[in-house]
Backbone as CSV, one residue per row, in Angstrom:
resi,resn,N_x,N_y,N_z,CA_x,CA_y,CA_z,C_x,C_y,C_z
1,UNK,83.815,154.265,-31.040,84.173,153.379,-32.134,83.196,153.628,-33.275
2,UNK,83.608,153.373,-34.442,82.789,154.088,-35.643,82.329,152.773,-35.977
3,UNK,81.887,153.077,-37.239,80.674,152.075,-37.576,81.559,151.077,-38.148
4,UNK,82.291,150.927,-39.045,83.476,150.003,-39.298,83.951,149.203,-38.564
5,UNK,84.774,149.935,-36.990,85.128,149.554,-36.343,84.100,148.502,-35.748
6,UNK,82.903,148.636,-35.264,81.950,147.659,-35.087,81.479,146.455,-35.824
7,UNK,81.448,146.832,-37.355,81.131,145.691,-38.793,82.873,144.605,-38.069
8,UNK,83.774,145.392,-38.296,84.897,144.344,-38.334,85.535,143.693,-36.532
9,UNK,84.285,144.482,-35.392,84.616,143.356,-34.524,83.183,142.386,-34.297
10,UNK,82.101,142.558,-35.256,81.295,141.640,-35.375,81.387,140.449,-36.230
11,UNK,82.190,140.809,-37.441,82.669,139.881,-38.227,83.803,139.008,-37.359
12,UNK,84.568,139.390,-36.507,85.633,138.657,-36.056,85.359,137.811,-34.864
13,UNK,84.287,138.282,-34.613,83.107,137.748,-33.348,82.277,136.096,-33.723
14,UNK,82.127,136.304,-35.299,81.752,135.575,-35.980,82.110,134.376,-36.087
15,UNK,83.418,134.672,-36.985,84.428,133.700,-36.903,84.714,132.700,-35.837
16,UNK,85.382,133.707,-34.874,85.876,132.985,-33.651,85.170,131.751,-33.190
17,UNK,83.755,132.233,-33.153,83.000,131.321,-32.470,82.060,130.019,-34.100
18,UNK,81.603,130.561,-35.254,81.044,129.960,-36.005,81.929,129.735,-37.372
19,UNK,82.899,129.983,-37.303,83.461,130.249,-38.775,84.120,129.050,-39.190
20,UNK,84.497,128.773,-40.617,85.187,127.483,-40.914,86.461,127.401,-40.964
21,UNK,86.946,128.034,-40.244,88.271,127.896,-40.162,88.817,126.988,-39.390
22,UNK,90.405,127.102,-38.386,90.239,125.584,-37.685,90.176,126.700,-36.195
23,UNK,90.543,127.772,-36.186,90.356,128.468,-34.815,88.699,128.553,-34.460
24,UNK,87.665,128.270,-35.504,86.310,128.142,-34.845,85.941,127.511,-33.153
25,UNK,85.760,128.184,-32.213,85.041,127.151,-30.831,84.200,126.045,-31.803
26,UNK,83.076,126.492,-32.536,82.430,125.302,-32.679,82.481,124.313,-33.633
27,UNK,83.865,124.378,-34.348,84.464,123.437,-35.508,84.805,122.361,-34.624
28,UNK,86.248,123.034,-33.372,86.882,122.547,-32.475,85.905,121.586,-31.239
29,UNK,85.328,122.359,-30.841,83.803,121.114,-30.320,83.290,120.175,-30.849
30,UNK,82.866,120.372,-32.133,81.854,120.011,-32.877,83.177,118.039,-33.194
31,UNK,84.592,118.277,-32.699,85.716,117.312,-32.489,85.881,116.172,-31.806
32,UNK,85.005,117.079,-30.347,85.099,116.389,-29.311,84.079,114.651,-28.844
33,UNK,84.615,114.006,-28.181,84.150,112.667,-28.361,82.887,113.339,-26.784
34,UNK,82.495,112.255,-26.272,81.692,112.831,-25.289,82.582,112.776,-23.914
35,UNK,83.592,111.713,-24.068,84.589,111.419,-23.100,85.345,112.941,-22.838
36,UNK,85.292,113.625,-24.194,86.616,114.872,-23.976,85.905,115.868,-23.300
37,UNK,84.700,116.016,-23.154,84.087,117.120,-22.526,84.223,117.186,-21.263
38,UNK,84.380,116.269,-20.615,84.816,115.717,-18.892,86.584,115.639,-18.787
39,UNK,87.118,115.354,-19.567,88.484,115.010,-19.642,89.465,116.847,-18.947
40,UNK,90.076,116.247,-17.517,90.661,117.367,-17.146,92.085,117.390,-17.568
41,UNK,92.581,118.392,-18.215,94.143,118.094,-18.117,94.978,118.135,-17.046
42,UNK,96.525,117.288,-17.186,97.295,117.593,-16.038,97.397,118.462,-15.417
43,UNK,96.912,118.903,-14.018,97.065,119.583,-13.036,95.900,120.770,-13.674
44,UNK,95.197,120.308,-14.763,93.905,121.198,-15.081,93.005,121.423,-13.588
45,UNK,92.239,122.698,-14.152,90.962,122.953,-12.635,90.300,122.765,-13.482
46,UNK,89.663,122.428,-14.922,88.129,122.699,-15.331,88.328,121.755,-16.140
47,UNK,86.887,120.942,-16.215,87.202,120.200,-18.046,86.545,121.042,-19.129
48,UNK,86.768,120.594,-20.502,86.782,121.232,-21.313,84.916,121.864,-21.093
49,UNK,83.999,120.627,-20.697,82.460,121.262,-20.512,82.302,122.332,-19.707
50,UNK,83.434,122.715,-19.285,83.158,123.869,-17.883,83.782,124.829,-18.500
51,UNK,84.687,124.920,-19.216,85.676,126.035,-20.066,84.421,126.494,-21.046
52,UNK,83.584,125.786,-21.777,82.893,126.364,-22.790,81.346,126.946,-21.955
53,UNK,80.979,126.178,-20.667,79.847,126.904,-20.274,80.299,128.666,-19.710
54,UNK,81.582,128.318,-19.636,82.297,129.760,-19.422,82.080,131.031,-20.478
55,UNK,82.845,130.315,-21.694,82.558,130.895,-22.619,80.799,131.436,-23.256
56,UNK,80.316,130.368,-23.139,78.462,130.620,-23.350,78.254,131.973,-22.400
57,UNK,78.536,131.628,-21.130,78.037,132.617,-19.788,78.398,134.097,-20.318
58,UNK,79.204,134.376,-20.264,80.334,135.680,-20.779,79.600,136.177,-21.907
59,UNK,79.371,135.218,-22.754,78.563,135.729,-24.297,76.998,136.614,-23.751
60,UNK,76.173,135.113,-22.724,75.146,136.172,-22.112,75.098,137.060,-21.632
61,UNK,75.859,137.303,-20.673,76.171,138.590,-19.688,76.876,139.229,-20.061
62,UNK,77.519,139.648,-21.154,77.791,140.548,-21.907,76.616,141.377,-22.835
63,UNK,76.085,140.152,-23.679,74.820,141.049,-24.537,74.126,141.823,-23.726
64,UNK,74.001,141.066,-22.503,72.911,141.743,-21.488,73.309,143.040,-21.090
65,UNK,74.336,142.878,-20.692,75.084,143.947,-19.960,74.897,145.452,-21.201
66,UNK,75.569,144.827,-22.321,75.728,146.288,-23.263,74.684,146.353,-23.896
67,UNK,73.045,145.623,-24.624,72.591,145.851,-25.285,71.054,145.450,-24.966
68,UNK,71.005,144.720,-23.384,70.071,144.481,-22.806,69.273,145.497,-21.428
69,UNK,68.792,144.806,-20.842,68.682,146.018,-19.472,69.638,145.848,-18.512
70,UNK,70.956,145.228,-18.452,71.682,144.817,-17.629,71.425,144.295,-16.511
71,UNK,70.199,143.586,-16.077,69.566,142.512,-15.186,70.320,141.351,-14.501
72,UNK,71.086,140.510,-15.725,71.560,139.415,-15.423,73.064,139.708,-14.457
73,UNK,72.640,139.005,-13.529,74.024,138.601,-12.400,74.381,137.121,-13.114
74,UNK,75.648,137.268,-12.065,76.688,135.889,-12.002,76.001,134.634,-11.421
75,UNK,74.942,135.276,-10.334,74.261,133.899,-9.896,72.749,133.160,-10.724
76,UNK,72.622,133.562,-11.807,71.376,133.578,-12.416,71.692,132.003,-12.962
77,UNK,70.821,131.119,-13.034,71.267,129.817,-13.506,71.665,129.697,-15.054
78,UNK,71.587,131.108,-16.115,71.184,130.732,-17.284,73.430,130.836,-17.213
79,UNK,73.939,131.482,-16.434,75.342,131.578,-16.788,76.058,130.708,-15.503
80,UNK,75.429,129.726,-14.886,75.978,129.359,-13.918,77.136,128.078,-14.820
81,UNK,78.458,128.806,-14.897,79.754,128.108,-15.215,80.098,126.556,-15.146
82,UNK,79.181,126.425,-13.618,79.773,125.297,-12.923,78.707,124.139,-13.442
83,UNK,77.561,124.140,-14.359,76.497,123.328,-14.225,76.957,122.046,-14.844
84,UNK,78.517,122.270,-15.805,79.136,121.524,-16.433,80.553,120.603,-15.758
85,UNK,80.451,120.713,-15.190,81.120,120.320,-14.348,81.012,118.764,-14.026
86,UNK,80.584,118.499,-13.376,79.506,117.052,-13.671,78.622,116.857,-14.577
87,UNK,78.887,116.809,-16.146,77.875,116.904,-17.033,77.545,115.430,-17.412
88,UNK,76.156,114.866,-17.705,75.853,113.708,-17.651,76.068,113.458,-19.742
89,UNK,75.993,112.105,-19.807,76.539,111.819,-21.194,75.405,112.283,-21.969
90,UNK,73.685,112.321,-21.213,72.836,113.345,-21.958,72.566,114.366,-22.585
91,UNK,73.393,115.134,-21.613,73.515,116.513,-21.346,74.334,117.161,-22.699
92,UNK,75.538,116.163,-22.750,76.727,116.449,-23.327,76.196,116.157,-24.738
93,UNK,75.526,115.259,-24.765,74.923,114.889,-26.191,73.916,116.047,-26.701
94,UNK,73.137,116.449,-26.160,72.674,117.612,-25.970,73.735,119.234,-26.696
95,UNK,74.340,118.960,-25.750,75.399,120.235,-26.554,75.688,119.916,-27.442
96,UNK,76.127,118.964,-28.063,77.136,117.901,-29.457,75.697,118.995,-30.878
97,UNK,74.400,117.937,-30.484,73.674,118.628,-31.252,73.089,119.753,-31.783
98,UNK,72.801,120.654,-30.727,72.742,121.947,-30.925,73.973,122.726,-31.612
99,UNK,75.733,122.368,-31.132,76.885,122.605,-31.817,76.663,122.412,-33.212
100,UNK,75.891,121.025,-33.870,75.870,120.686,-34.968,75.066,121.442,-35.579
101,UNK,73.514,122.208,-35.421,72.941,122.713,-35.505,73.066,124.137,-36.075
102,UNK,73.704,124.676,-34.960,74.466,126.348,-35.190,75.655,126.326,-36.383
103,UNK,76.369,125.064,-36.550,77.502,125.034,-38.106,76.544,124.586,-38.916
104,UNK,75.224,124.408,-38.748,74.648,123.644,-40.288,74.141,125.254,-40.425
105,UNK,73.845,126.327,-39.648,72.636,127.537,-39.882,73.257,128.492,-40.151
């Protein structure tokens, strides 16, 4: 992939996750009450806090993988999926701010 090709899937990388649009993850979070982060849908397996520690995980173990020493496994606590799962209203408040944080920077 040429150098272009890289500028325009870093820019789209961007977006997805920080951008002001309404497809942003962290516009769409930045939505959520603290109730919705636990909230499973009908016949859902994950709530929405477990879908995004997903998303976080994938982001790490990816950088790692292509641009790090490729160290990090699936069982390492920094990508463990499930930690959200039972997330306490602390915790969740916790994410809310840092979300707010990364759209103010």
């Amino acid at each position: 992939m040429g150098r272009a090709g890289i500028e325009q899937y870093l820019y789209l990388l961007d977006e997805a996750f920080g951008g002001d649009d309404w497809h942003s993850l962290l516009r769409n979070l930045a939505a959520l009450s603290v109730d919705d982060w636990l909230w499973l849908p009908p016949n859902g397996a994950r709530p929405i806090a477990e879908m995004v520690a997903h998303v976080g995980a994938c982001k790490y173990m990816y950088e790692n993988h292509a641009f790090g020493d490729a160290s990090l496994r699936w069982d390492d606590p920094l990508v463990d999926q499930k930690r959200l799962r039972q997330a306490s209203t602390e915790s969740i408040d916790e994410l809310r701010l840092l979300i707010e944080k990364l759209l103010e920077a």
